[in-house]
MMTF fields as JSON, N, C-alpha, C and O atoms, coordinates in Angstrom:
{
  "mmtfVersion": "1.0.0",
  "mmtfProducer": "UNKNOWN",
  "numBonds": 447,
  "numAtoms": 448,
  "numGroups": 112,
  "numChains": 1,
  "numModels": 1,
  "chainsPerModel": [1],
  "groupsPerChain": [112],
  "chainIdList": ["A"],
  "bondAtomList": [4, 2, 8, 6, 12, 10, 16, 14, 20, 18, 24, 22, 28, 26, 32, 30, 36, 34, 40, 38, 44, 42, 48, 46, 52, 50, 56, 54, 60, 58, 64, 62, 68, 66, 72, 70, 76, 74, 80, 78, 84, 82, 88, 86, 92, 90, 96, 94, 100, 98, 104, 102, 108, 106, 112, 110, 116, 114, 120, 118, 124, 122, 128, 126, 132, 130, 136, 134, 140, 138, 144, 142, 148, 146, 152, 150, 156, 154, 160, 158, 164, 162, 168, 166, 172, 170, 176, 174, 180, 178, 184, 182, 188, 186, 192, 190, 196, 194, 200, 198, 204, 202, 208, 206, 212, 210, 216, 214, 220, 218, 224, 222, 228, 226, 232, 230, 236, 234, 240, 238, 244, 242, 248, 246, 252, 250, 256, 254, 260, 258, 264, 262, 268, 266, 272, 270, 276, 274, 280, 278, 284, 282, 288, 286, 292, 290, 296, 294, 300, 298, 304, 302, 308, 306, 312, 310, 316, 314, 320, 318, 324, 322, 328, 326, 332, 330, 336, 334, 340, 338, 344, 342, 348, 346, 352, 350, 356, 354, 360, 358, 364, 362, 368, 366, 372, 370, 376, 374, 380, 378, 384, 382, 388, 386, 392, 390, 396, 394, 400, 398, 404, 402, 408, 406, 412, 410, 416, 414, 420, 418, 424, 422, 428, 426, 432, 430, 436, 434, 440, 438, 444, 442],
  "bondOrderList": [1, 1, 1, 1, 1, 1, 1, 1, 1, 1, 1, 1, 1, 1, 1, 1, 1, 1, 1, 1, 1, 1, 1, 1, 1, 1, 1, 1, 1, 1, 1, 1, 1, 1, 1, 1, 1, 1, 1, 1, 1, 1, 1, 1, 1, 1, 1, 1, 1, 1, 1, 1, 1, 1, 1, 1, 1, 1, 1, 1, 1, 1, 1, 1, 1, 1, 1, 1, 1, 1, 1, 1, 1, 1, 1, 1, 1, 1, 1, 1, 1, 1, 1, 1, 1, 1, 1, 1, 1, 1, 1, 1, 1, 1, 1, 1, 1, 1, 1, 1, 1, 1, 1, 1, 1, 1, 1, 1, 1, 1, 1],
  "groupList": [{"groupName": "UNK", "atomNameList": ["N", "CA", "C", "O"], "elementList": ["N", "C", "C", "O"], "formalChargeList": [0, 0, 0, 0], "bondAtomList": [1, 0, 2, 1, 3, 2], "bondOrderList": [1, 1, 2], "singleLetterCode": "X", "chemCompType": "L-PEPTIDE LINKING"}],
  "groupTypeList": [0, 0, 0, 0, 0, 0, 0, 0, 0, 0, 0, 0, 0, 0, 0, 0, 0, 0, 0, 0, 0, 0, 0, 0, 0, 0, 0, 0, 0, 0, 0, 0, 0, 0, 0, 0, 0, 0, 0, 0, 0, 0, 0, 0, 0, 0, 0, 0, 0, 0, 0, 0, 0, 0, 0, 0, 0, 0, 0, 0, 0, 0, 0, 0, 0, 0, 0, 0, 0, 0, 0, 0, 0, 0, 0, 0, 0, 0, 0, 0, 0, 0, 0, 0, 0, 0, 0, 0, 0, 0, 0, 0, 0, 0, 0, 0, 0, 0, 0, 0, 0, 0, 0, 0, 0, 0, 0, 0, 0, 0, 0, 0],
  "groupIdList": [1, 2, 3, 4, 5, 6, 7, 8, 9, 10, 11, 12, 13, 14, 15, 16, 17, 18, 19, 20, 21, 22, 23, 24, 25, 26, 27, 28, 29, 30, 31, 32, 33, 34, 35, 36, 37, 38, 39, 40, 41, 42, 43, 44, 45, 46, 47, 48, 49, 50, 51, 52, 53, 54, 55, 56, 57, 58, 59, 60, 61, 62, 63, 64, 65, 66, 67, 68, 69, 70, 71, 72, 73, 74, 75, 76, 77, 78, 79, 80, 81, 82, 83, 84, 85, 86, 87, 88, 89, 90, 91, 92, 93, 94, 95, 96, 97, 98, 99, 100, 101, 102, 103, 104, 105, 106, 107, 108, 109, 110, 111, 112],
  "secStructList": [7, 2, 2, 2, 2, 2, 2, 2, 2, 2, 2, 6, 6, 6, 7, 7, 2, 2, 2, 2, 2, 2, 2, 2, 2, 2, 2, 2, 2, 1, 6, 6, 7, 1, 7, 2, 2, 2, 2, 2, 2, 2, 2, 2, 2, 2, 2, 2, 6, 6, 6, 7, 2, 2, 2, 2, 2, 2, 2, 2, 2, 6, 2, 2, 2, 2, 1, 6, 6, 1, 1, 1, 6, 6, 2, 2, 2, 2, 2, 2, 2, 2, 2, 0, 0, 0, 0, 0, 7, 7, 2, 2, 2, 2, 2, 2, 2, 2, 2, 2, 2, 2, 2, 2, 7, 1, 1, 1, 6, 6, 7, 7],
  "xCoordList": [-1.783, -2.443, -3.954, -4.451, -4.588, -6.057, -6.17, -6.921, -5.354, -5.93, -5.585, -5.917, -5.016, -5.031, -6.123, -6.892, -6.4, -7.631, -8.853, -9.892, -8.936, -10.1, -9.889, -10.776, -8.511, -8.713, -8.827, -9.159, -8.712, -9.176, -10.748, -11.326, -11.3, -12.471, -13.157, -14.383, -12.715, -13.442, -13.285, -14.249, -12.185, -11.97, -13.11, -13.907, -13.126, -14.395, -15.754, -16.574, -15.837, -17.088, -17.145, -17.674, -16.313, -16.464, -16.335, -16.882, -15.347, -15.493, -13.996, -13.221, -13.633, -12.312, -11.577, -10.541, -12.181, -11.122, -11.153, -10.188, -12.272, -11.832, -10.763, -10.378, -10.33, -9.799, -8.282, -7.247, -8.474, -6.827, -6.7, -5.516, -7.321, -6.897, -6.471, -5.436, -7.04, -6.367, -5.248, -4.457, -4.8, -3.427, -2.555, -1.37, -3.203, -2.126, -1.725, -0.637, -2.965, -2.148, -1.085, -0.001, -1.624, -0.685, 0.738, 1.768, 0.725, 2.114, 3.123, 4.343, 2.258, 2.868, 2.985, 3.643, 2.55, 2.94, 3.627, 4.172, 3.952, 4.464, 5.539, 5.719, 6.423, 7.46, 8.322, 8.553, 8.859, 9.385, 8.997, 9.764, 7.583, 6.91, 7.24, 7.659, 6.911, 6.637, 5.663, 5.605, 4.583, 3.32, 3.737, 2.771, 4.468, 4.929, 4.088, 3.169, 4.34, 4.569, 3.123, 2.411, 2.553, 1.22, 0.119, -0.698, 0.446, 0.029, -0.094, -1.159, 0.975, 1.276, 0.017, -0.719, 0.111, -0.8, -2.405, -3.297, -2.354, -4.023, -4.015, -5.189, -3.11, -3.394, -3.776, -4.942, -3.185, -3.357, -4.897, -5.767, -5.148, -6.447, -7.245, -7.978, -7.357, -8.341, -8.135, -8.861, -6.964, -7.007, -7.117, -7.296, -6.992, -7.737, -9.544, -10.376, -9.337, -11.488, -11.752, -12.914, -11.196, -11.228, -10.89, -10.766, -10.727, -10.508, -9.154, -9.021, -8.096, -7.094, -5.717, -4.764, -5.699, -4.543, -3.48, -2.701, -2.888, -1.73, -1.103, -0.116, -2.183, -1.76, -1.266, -0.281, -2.694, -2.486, -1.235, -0.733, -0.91, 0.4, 1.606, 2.623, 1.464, 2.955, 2.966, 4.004, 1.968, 1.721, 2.6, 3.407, 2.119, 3.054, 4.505, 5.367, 4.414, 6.193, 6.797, 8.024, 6.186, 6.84, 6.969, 7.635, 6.432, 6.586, 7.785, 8.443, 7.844, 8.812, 10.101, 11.268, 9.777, 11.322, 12.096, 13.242, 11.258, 11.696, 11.747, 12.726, 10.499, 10.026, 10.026, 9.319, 10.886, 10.349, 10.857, 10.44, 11.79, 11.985, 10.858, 10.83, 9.944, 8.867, 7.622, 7.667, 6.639, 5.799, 4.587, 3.462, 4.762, 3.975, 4.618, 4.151, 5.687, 6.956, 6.6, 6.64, 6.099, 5.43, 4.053, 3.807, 3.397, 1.872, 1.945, 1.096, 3.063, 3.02, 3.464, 3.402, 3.994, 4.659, 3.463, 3.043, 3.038, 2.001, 0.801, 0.567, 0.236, -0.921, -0.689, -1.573, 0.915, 1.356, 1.367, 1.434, 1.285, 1.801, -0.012, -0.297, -0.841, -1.953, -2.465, -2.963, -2.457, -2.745, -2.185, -2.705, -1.096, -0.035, -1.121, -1.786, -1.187, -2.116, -3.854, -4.294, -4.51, -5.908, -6.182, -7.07, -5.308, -5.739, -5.1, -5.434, -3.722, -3.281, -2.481, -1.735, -2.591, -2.841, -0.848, -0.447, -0.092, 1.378, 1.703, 2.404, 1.203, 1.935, 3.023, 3.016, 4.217, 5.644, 6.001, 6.94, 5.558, 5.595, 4.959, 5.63, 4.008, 3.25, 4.445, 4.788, 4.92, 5.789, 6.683, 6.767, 7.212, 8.216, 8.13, 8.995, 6.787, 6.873, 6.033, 5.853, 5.48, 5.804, 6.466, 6.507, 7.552, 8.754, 9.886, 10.594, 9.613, 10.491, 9.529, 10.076, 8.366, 7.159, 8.574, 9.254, 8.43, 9.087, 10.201, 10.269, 11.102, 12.547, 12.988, 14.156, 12.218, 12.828, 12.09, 12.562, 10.616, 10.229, 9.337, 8.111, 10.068, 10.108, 8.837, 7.817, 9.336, 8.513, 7.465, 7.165, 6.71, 5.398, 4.152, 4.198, 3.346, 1.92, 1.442, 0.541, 1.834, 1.489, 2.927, 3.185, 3.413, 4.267, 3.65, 3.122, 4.151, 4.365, 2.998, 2.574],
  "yCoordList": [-8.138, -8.678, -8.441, -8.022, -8.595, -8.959, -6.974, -6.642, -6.181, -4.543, -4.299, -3.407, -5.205, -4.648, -5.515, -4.999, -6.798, -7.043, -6.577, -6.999, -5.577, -4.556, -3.525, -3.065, -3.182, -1.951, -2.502, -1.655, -3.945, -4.252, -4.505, -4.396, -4.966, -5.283, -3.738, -3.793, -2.707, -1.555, -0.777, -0.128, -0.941, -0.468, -0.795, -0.031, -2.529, -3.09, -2.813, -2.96, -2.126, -1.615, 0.311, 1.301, 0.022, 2.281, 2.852, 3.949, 2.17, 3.028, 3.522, 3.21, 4.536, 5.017, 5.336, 4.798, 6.311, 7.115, 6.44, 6.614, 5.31, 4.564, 3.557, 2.916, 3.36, 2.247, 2.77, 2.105, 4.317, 4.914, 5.461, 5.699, 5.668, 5.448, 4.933, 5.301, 3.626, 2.432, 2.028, 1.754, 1.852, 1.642, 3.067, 3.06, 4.28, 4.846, 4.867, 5.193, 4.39, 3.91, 2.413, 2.194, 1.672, 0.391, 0.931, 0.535, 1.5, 2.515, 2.904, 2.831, 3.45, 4.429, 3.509, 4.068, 2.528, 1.636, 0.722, 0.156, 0.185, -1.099, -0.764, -1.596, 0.3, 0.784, -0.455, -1.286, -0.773, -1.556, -3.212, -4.169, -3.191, -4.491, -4.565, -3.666, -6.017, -6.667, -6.375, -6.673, -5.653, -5.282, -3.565, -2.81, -3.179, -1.63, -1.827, -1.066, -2.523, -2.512, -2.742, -1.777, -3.788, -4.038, -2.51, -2.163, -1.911, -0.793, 0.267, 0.795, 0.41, 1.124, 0.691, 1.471, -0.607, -1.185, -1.115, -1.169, -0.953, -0.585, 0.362, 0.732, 1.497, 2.989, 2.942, 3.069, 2.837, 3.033, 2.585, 3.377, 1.408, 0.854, 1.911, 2.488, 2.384, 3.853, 4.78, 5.611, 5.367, 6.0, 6.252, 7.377, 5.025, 4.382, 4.62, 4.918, 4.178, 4.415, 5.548, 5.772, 6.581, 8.126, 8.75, 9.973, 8.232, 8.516, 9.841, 10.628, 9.813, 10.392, 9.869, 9.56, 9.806, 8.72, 9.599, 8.794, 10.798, 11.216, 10.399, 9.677, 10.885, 10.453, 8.642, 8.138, 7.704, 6.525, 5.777, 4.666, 6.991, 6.772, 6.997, 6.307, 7.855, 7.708, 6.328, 5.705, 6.024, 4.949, 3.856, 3.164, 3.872, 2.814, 2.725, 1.849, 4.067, 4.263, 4.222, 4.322, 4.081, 4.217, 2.615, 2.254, 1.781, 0.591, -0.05, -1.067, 0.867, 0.226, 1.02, 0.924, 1.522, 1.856, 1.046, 0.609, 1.049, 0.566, -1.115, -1.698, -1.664, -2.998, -3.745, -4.748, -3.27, -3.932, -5.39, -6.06, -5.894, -7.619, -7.928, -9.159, -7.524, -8.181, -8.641, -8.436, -9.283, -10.074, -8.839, -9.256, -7.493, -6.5, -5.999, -5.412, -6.24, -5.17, -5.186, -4.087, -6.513, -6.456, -5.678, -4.696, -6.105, -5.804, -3.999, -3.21, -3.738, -1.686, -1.585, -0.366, -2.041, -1.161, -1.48, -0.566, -2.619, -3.085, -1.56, -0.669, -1.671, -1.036, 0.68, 1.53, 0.922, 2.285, 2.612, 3.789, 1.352, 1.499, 1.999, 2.707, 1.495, 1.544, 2.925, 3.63, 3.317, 4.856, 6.085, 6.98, 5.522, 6.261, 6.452, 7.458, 5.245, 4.746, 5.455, 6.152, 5.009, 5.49, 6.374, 6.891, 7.116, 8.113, 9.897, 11.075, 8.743, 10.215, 10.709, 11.68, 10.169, 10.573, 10.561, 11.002, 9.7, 9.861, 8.433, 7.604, 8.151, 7.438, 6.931, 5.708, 7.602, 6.903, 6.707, 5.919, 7.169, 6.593, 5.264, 4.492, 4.943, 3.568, 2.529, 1.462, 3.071, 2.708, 1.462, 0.244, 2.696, 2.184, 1.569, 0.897, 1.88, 0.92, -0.438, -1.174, -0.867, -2.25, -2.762, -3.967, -1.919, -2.272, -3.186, -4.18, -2.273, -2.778, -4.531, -5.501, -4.394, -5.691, -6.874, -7.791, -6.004, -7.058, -8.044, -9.258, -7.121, -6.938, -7.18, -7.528, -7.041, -7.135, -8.278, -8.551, -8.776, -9.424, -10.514, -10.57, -11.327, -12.094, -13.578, -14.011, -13.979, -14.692, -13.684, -13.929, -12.731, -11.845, -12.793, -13.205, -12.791, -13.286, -11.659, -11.863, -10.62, -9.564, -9.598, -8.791, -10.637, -10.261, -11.665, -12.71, -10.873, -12.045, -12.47, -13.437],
  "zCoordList": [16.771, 15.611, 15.667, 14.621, 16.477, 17.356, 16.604, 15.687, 17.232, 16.745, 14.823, 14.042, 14.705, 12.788, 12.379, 11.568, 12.767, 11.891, 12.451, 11.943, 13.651, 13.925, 12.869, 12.15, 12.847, 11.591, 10.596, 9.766, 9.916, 8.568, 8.164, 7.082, 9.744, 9.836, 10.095, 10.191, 10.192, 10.634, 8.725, 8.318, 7.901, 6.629, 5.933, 5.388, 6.027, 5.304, 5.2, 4.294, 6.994, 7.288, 6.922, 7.429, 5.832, 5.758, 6.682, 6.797, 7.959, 9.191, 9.279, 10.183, 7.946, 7.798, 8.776, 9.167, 9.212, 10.41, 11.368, 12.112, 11.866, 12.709, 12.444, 13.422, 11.518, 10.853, 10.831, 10.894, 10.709, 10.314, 11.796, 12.035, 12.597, 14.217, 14.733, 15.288, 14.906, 14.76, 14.429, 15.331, 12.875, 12.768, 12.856, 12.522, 13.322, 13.819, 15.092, 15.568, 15.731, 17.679, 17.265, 17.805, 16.371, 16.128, 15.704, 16.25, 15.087, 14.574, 15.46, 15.32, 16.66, 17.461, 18.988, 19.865, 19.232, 20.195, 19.723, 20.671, 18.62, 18.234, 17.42, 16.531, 17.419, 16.749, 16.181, 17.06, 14.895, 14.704, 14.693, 14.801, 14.53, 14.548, 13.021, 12.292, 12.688, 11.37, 10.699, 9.506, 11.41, 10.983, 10.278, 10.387, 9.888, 9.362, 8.02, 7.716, 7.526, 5.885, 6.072, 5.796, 6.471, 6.713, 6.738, 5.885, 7.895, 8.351, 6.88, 6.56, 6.231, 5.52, 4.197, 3.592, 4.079, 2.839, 2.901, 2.053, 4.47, 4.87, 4.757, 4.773, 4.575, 4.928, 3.32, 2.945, 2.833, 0.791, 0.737, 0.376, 1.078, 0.61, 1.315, 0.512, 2.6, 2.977, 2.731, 3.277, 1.7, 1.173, -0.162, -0.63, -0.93, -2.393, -2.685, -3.543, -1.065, -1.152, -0.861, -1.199, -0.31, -0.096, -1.507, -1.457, -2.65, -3.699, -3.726, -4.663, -2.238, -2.474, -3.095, -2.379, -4.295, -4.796, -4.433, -3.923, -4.35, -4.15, -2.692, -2.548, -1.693, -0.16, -0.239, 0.301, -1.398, -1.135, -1.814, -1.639, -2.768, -3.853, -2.704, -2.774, -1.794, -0.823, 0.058, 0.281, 0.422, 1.269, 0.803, 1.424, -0.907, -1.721, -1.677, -1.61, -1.746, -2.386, -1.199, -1.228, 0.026, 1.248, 1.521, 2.492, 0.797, 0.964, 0.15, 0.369, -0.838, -1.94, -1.321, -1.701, -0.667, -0.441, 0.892, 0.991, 1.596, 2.596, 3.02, 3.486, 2.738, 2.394, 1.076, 0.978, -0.115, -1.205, -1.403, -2.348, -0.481, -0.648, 0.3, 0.29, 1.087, 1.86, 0.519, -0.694, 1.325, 0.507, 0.286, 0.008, 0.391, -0.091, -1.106, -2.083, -0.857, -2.317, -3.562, -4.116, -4.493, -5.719, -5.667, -6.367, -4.973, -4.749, -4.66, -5.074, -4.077, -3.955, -4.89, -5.052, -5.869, -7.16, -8.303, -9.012, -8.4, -9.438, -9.11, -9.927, -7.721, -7.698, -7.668, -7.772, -7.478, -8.024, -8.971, -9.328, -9.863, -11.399, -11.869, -12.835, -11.046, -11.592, -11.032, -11.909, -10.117, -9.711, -11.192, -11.859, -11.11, -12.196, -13.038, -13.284, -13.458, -14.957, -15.097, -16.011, -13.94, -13.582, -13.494, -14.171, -12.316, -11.682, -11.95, -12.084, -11.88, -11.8, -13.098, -12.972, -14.158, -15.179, -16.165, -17.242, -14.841, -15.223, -16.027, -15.445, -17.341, -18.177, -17.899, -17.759, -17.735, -17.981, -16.581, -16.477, -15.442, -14.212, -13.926, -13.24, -14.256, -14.766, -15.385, -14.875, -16.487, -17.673, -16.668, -16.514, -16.181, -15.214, -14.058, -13.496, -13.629, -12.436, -12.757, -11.786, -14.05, -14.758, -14.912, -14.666, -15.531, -15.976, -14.923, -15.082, -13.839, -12.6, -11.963, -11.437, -12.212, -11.855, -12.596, -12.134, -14.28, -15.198, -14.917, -15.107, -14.379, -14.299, -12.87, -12.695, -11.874, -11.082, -9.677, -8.573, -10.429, -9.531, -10.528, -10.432, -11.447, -12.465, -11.568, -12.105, -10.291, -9.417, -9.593, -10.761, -9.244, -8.541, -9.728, -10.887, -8.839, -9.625, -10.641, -11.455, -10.607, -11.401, -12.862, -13.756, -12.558, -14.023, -14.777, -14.398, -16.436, -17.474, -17.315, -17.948]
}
């Protein structure tokens, strides 16, 4: 725990690659921790501020696929929906991944 909030505390400080070092030694020693999905949601946010939405758009979808009943699962589809929307210019991918906010996570603080 003590090494991801160094990499959250190192993100905050623009110290990217130190930050994605970090949770990639956390990755790679802690195989199968609870912290995956976590890892995965920091990687998006340094790669959100690297202004690479494709890379930070897999980060997401790698969450929704694998984690989407965890307590990140709404939060990766909402902020996919918004890459869609912002960035990367895919309308009906957006569409739909509201749609699913709508429909499928009726509790999430991002619906209704």
């Amino acid at each position: 725990m003590l090494k991801f909030a160094k990499a959250d505390l190192l993100r905050y400080q623009n110290r990217l690659d130190e930050a994605e070092d970090t949770l990639n030694d956390i990755a790679k020693n802690y195989v199968g921790s609870s912290l995956e999905d976590d890892i995965l949601y920091l990687k998006y946010k340094i790669e959100k501020t690297r202004q690479n939405y494709d890379k930070a758009s897999s980060y997401l979808q790698k969450i929704i696929d694998n984690y989407a009943t965890d307590i990140l699962g709404d939060n990766a589809i909402f902020y996919l929906a918004e890459i869609y929307q912002n960035y990367l210019n895919d309308d009906e991918k957006a569409k739909t991944m509201y749609g699913k906010i709508i429909l499928e996570y009726k509790d999430s603080t991002f619906c209704c």
